[in-house]
DOVOTI-903453 format. One line per field, with one value per atom (N, C-alpha, C): residue number from 1; residue in three letters; atom name; x, y, z. Coordinates in pm, whole numbers. Example, Ala and Ser with C-alpha at 12.3 -4.5 7.8 and 13.67 -1.06 7.14 Angstrom:
DOVOTI-903453
n: c(1,1,1,2,2,2)
res: c(ALA,ALA,ALA,SER,SER,SER)
atom: c(N,CA,C,N,CA,C)
east: c(1319,1230,1320,1285,1367,1290)
north: c(-569,-450,-330,-225,-106,3)
up: c(780,780,780,708,714,787)
end
This chain:
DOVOTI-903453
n: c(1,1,1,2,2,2,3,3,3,4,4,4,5,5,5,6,6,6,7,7,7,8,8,8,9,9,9,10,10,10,11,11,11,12,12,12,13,13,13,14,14,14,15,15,15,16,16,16,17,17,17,18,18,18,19,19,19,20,20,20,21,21,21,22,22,22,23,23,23,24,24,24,25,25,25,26,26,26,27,27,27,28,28,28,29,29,29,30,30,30,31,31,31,32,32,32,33,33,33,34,34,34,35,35,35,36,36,36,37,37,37,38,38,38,39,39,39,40,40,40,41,41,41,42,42,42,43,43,43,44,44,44,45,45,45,46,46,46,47,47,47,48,48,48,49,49,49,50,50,50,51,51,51,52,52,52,53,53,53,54,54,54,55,55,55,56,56,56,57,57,57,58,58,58,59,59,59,60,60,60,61,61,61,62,62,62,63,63,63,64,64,64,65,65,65,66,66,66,67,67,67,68,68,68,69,69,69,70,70,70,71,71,71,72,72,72,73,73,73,74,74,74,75,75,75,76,76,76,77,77,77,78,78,78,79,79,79,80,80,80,81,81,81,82,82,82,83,83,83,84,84,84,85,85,85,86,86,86,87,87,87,88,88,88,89,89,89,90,90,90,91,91,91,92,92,92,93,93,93,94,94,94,95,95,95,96,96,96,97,97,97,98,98,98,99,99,99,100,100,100,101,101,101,102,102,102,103,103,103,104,104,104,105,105,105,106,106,106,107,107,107,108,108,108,109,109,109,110,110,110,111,111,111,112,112,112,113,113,113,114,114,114,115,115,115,116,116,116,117,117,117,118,118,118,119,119,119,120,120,120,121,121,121,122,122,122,123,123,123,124,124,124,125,125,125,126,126,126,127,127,127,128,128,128,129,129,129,130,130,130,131,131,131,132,132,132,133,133,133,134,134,134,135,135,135,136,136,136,137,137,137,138,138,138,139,139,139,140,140,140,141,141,141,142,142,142,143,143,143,144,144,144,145,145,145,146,146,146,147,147,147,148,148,148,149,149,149,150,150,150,151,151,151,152,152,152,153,153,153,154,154,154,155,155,155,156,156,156,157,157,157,158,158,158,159,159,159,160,160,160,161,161,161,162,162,162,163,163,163,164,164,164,165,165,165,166,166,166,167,167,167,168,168,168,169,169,169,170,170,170,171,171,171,172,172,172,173,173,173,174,174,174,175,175,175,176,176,176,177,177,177,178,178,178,179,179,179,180,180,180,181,181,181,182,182,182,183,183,183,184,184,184,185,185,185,186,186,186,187,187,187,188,188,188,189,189,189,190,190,190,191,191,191,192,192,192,193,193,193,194,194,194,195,195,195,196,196,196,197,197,197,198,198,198,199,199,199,200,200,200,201,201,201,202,202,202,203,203,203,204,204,204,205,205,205,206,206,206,207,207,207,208,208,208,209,209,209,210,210,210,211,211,211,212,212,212,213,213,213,214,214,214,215,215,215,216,216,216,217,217,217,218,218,218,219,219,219,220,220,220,221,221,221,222,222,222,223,223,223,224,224,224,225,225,225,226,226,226,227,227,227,228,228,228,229,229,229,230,230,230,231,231,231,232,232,232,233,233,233)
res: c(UNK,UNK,UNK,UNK,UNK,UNK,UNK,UNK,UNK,UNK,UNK,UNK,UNK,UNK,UNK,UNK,UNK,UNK,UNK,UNK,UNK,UNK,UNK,UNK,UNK,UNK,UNK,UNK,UNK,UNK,UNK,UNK,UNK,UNK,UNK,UNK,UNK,UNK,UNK,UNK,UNK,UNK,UNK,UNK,UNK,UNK,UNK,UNK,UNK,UNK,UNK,UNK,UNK,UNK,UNK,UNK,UNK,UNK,UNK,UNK,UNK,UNK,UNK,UNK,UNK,UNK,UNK,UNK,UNK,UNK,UNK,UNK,UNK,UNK,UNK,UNK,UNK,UNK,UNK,UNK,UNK,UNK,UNK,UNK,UNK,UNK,UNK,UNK,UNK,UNK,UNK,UNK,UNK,UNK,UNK,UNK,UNK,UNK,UNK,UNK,UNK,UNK,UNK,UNK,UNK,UNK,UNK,UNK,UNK,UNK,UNK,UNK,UNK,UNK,UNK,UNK,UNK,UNK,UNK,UNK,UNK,UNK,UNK,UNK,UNK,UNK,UNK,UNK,UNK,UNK,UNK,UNK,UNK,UNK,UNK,UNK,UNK,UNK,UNK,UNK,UNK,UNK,UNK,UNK,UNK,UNK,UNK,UNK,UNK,UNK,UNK,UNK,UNK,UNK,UNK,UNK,UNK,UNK,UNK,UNK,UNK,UNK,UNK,UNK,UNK,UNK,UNK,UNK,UNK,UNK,UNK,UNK,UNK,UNK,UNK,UNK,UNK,UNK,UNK,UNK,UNK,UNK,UNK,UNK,UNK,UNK,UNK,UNK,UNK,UNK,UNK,UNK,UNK,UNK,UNK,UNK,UNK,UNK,UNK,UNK,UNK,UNK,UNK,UNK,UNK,UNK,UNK,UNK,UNK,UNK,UNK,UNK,UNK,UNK,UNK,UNK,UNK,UNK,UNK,UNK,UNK,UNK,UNK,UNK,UNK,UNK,UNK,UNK,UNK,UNK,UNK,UNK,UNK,UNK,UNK,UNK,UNK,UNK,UNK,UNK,UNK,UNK,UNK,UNK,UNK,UNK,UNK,UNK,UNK,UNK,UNK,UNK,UNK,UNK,UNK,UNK,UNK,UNK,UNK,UNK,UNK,UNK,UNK,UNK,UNK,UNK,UNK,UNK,UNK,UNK,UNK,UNK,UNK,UNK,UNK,UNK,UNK,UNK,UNK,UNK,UNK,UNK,UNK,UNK,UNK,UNK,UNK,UNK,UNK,UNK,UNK,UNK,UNK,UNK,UNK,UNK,UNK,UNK,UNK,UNK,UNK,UNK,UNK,UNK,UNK,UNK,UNK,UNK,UNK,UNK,UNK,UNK,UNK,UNK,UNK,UNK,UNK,UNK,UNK,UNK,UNK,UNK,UNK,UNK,UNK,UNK,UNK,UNK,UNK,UNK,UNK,UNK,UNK,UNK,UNK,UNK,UNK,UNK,UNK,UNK,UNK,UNK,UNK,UNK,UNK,UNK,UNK,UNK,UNK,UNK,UNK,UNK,UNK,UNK,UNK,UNK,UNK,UNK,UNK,UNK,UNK,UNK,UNK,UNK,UNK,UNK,UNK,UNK,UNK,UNK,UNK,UNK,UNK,UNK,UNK,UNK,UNK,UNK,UNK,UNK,UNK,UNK,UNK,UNK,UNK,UNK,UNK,UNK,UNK,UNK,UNK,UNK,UNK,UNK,UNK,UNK,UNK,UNK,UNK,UNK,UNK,UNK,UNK,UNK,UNK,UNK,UNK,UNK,UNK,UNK,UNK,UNK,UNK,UNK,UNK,UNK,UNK,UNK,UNK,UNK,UNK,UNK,UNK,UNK,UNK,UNK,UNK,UNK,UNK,UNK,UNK,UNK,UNK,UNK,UNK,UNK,UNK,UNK,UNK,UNK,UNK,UNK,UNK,UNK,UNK,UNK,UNK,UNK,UNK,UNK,UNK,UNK,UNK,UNK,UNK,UNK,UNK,UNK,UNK,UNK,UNK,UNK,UNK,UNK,UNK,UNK,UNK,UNK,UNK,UNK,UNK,UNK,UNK,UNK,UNK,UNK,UNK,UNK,UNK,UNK,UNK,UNK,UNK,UNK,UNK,UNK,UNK,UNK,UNK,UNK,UNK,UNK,UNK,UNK,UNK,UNK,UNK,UNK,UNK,UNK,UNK,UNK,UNK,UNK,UNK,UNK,UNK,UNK,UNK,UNK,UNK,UNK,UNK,UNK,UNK,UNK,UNK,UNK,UNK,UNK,UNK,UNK,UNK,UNK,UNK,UNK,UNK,UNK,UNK,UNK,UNK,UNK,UNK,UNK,UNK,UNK,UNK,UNK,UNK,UNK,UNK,UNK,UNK,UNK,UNK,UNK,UNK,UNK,UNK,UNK,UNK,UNK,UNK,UNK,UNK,UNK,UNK,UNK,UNK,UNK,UNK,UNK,UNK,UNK,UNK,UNK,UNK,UNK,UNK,UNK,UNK,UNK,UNK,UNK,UNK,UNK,UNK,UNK,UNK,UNK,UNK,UNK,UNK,UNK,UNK,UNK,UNK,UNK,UNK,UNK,UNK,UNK,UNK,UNK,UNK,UNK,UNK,UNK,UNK,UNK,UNK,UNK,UNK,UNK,UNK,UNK,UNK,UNK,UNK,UNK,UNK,UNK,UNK,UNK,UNK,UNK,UNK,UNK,UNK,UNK,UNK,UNK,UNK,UNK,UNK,UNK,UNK,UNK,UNK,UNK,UNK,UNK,UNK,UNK,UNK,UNK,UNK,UNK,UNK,UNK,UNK,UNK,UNK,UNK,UNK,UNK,UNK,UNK,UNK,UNK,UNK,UNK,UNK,UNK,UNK,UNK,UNK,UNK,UNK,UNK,UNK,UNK,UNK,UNK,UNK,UNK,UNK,UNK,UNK,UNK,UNK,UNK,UNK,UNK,UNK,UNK,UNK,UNK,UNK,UNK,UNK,UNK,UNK,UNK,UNK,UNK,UNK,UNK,UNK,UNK,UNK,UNK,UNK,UNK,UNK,UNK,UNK,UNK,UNK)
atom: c(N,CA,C,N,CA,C,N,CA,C,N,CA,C,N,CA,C,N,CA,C,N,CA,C,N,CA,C,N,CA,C,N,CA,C,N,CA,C,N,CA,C,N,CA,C,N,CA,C,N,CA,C,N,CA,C,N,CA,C,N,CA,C,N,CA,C,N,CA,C,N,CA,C,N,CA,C,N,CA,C,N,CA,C,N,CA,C,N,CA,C,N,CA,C,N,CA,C,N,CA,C,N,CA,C,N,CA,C,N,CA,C,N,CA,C,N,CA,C,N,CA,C,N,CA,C,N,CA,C,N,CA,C,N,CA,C,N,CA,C,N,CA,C,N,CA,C,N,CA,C,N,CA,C,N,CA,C,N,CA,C,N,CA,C,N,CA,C,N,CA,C,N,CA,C,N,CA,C,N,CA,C,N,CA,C,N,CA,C,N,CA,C,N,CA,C,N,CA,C,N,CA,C,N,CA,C,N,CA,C,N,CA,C,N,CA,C,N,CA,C,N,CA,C,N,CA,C,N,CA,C,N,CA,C,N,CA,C,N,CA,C,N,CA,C,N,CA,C,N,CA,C,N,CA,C,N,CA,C,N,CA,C,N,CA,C,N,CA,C,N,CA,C,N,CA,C,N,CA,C,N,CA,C,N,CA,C,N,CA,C,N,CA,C,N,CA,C,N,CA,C,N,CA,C,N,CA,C,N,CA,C,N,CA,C,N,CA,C,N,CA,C,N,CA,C,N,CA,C,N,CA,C,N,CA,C,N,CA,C,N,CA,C,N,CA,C,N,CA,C,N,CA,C,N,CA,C,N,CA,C,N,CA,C,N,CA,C,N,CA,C,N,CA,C,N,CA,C,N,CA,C,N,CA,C,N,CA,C,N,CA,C,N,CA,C,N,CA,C,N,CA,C,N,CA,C,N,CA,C,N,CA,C,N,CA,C,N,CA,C,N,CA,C,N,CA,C,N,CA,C,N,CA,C,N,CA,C,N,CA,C,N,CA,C,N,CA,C,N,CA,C,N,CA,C,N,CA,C,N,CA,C,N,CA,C,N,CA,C,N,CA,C,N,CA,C,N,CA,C,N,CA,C,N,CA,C,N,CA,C,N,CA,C,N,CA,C,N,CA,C,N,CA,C,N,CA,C,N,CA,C,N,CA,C,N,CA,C,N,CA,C,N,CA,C,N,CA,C,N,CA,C,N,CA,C,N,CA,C,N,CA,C,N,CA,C,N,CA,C,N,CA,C,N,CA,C,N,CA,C,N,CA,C,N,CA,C,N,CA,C,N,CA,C,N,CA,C,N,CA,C,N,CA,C,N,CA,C,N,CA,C,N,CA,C,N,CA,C,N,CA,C,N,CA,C,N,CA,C,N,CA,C,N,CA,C,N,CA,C,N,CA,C,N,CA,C,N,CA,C,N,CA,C,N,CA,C,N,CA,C,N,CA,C,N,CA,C,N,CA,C,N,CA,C,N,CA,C,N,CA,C,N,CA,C,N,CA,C,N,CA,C,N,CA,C,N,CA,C,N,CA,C,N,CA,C,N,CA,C,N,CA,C,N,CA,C,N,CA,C,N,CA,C,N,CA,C,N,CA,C,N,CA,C,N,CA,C,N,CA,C,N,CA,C,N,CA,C,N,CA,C,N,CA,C,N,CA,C,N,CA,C,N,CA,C,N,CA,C,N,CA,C,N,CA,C,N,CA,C,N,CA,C,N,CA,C,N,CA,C,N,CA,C,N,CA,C,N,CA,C,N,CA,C,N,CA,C,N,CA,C,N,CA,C,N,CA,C,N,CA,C,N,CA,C,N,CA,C,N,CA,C,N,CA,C)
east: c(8246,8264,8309,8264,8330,8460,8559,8678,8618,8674,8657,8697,8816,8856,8780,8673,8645,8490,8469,8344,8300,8435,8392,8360,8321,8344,8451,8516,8626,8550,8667,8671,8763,8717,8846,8967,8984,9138,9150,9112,9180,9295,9408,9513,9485,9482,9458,9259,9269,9105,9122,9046,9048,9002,8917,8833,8990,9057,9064,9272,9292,9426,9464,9373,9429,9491,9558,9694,9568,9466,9404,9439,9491,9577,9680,9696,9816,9965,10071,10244,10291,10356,10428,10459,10568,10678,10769,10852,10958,10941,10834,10794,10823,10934,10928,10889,10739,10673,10797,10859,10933,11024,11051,11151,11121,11041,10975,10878,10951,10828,10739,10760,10776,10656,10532,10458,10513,10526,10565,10472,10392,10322,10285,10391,10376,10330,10393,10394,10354,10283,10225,10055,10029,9832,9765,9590,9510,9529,9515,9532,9651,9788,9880,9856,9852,9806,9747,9599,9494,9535,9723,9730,9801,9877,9931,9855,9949,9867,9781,9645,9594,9517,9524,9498,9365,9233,9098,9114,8993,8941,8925,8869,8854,8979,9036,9196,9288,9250,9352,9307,9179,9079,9133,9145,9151,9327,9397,9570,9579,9537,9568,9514,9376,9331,9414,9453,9529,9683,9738,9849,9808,9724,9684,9703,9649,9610,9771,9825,9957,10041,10040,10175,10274,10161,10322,10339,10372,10379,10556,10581,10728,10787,10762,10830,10713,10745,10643,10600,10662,10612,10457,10519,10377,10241,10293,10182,10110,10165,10101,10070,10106,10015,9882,9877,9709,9687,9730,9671,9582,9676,9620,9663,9797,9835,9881,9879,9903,10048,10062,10258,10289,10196,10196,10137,10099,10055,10155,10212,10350,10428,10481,10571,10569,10412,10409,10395,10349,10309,10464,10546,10711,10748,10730,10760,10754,10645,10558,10534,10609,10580,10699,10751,10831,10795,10869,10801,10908,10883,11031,10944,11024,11002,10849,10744,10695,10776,10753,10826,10961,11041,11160,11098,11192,11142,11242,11170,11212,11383,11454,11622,11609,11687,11678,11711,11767,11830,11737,11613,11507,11402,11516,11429,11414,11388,11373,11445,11610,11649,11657,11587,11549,11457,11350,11208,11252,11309,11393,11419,11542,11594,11493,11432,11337,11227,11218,11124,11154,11286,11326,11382,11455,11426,11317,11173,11058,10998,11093,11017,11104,11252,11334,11243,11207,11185,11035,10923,10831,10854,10995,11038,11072,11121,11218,11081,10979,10864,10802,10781,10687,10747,10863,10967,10939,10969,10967,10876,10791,10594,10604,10611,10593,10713,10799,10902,10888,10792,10856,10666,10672,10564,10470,10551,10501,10438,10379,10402,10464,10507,10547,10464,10401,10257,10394,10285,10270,10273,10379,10334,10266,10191,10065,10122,10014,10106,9978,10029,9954,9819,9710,9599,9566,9470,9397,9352,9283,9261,9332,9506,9589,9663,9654,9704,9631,9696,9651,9551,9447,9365,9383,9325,9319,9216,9221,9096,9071,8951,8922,8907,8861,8815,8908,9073,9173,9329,9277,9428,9428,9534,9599,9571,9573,9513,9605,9770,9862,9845,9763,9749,9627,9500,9384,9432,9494,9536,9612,9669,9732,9666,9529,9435,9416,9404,9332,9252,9245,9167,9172,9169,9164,9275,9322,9398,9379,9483,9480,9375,9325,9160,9119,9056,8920,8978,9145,9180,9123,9185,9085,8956,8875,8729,8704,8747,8702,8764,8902,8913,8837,8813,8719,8614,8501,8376,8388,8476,8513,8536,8611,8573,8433,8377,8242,8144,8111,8055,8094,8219,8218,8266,8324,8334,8241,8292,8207,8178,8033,8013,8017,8006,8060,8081,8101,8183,8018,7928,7767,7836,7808,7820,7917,8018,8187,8125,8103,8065,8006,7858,7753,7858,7885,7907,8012,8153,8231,8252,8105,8076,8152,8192,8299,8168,8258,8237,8201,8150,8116,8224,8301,8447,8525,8532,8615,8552,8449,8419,8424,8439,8470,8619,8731,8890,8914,8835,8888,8812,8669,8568,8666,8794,8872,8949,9015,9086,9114,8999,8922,8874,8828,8757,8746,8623,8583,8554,8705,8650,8622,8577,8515,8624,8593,8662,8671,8803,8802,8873,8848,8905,9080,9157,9309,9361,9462,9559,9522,9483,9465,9315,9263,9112,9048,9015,8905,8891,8728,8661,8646,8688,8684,8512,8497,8369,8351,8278,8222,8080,8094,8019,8069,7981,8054,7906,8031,7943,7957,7857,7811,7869,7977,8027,7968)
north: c(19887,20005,19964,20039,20045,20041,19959,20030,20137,20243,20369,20364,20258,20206,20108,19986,19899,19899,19954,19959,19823,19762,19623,19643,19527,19524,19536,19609,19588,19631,19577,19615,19712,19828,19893,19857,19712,19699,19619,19645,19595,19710,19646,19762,19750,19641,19590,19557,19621,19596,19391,19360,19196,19199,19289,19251,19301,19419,19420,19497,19458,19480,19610,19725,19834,19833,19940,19939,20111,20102,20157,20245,20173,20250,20223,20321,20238,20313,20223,20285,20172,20190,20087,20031,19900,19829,19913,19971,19982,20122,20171,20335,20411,20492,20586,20751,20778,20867,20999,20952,21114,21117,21040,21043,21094,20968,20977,21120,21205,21332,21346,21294,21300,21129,21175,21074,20987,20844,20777,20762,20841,20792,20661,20616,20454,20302,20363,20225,20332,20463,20461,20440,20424,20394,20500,20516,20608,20688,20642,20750,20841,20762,20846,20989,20929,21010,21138,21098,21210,21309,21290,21432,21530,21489,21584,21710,21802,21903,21946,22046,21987,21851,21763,21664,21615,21604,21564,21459,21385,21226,21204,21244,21202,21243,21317,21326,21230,21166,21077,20915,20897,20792,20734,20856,20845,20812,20927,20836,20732,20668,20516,20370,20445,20347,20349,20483,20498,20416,20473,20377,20207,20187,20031,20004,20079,20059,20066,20155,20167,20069,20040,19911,20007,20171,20274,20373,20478,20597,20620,20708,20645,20779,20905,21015,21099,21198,21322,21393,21400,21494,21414,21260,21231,21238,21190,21233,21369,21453,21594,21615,21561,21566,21530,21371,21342,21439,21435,21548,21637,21700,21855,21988,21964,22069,22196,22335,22449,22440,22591,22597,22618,22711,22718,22548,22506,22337,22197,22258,22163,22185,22328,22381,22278,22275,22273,22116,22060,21893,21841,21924,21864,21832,21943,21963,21829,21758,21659,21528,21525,21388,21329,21183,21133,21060,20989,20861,20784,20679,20592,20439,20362,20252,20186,20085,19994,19931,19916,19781,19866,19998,20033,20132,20149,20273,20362,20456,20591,20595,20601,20621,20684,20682,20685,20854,20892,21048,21127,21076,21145,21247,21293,21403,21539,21629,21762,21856,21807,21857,21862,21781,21700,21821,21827,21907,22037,22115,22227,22255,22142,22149,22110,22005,21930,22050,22183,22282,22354,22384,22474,22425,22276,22226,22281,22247,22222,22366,22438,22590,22636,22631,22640,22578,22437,22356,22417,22546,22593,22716,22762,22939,22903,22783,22754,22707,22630,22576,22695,22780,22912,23015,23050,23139,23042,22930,22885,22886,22862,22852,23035,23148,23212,23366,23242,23316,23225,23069,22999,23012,23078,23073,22938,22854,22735,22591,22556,22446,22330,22264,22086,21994,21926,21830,21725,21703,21625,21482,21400,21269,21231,21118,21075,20896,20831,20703,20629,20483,20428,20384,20459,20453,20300,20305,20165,20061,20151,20093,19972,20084,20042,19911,19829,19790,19633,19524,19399,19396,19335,19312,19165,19146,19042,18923,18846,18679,18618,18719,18636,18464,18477,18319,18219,18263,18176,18204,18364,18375,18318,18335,18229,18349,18313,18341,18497,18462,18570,18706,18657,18739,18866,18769,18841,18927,18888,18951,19057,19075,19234,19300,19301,19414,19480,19628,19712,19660,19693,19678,19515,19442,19333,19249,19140,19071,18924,18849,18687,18623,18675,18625,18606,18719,18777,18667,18674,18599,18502,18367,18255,18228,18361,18286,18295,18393,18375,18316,18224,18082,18017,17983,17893,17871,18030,18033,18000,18030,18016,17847,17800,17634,17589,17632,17607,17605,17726,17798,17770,17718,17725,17825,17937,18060,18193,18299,18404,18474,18546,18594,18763,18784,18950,19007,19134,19183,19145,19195,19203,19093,18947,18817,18744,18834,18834,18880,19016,19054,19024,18973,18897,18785,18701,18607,18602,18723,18677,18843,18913,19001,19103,19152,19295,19385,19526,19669,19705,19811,19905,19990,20018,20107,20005,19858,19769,19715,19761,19684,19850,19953,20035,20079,20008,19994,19886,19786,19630,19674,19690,19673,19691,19835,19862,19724,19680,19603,19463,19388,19259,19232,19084,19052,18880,18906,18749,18654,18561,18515,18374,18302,18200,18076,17969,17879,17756,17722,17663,17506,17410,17303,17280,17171,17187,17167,17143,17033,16903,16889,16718,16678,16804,16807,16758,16759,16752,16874,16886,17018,17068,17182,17194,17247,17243,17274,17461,17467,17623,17644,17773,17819,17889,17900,17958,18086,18167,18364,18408,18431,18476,18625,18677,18848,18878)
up: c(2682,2599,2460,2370,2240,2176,2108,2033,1883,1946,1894,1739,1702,1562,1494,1560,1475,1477,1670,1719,1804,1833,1887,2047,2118,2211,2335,2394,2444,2648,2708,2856,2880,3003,3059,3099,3126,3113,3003,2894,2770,2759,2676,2645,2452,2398,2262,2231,2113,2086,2055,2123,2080,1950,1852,1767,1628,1644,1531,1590,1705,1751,1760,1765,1769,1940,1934,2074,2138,2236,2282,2415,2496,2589,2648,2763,2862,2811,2869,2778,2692,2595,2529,2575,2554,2614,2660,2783,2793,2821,2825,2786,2951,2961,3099,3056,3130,3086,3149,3226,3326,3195,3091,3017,2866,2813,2724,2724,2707,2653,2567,2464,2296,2297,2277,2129,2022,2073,1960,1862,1729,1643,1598,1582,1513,1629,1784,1839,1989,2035,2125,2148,2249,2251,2143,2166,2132,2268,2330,2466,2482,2470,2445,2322,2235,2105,2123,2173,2195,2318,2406,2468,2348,2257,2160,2102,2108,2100,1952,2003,1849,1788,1879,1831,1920,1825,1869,1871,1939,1918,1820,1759,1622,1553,1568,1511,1544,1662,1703,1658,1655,1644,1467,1379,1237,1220,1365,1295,1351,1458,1483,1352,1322,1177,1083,1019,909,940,1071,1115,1094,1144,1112,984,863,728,668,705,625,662,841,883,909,960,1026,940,973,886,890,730,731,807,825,904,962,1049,1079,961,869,758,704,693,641,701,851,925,939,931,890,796,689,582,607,654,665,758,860,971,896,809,718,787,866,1026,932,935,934,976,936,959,1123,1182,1349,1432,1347,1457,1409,1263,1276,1362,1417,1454,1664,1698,1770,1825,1709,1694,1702,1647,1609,1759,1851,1987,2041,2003,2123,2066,1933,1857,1808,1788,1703,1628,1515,1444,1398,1464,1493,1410,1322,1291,1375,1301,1408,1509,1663,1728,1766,1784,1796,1922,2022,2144,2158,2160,2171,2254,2218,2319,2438,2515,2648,2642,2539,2557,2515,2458,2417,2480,2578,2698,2668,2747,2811,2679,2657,2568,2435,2366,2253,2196,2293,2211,2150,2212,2146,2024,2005,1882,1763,1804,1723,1673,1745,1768,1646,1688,1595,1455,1446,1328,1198,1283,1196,1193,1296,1247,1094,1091,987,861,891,779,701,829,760,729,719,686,507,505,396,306,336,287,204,312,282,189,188,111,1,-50,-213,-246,-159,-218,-246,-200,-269,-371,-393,-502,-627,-589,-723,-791,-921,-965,-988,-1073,-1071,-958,-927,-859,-891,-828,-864,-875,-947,-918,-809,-711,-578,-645,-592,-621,-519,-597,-543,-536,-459,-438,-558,-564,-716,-651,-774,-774,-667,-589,-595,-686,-786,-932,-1061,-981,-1062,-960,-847,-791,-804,-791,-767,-712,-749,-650,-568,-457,-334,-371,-469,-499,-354,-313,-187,-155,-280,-315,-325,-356,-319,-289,-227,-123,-30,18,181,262,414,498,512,515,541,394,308,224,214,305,366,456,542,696,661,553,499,460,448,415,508,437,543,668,806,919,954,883,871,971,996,1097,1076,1170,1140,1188,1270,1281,1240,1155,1072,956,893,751,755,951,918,934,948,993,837,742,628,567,507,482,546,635,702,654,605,548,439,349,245,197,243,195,286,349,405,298,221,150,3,-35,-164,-214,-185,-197,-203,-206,-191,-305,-331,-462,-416,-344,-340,-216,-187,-68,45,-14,97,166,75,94,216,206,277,419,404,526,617,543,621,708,637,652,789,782,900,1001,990,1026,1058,923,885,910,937,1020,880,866,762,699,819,800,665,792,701,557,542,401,290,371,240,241,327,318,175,246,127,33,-10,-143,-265,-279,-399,-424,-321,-312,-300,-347,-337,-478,-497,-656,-548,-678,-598,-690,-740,-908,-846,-978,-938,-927,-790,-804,-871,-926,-1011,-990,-1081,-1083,-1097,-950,-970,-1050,-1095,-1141,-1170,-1102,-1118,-1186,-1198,-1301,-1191,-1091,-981,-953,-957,-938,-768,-733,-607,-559,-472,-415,-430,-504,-540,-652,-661,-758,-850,-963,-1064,-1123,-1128,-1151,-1269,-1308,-1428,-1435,-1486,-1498,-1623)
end
């Protein structure tokens, strides 16, 4: 069967996609379902995920990627944002979800009596939402996080491996097969080139394409020319 995140190959008892590490099914570490009521966002499966209420395959398929891409979402609020959830499916998502650090598990007191409060929390938090949205004429412009544009880009051609492997979708694998190709090859002249070469997903080459440049390699220190090509911009 397919991983539903990268499209790789995986088996029914895989719990981790081999191709690109997404966490596919099964319970966390440490996870007691009679206990654990409550959806860990950040560190439970796709399977877990997709019983929350409201929440499609493809709803659930898109927060485990995005979780991949970010390295964890920092509270529930943000996650409903991407969601795009209404004031009645926060109310109800609050019920059945937490979002606790990557790698941290849910407390042992996190039962039966928990969902309640947590209920009514986030119903308060959409009475108070809705009342300012319509007494305050103005809006607030929304911060927005910094452009892609405006952000470093990634020199495929001579980052280190731990620097690849922080891209979007991407992993310590995929970093060394492409160092690997990469002094093979001389370096790479564009994303096609990349892809071909250490056979990136379509998903994954329109995550990295903003976030990549592929300059040409150049001669060290010591004035010995390293093995490459050189691109005409």
């Amino acid at each position: 069967m397919k991983c539903p995140i990268c499209e790789a190959n995986t088996k029914l008892t895989d719990r981790f996609c081999p191709a690109c590490g997404a966490f596919l099914r099964g319970k966390r570490s440490g996870c007691d379902e009679s206990k654990d009521l409550r959806v860990d966002i950040n560190n439970d499966s796709l399977e877990r995920i997709e019983r929350l209420p409201g929440i499609s395959r493809e709803r659930a398929v898109a927060l485990v990627r995005e979780r991949m891409n970010r390295s964890g979402f920092m509270n529930l609020s943000e996650v409903m944002s991407f969601l795009n959830l209404d004031s009645n499916e926060k109310i109800e998502f609050g019920k059945s979800a937490v979002c606790l650090p990557v790698g941290v598990e849910i407390p042992s007191e996190c039962e039966k009596t928990a969902a309640p409060s947590q209920a009514d929390e986030w119903s308060e938090m959409t009475k108070r939402e809705e009342a300012r949205k319509k007494s305050s004429k103005t809006s607030r412009k929304e911060e927005r996080p910094t452009p892609v544009s405006a952000r470093k880009k990634v020199d495929i051609n001579s980052a280190s491996e731990s620097e690849i492997a922080a891209l979007p979708a991407l992993n310590a694998i995929i970093a060394k097969n492409i160092v690997s190709e990469r002094e093979a090859r001389g370096g790479f002249l564009s994303i096609d080139e990349l892809a071909q070469a250490v056979g990136l997903k379509q998903f994954m080459i329109e995550l990295i394409s903003p976030m990549v440049e592929f300059k040409p390699m150049v001669s060290n220190k010591s004035g010995r020319k390293l093995k490459g090509r050189v691109v005409d911009y």
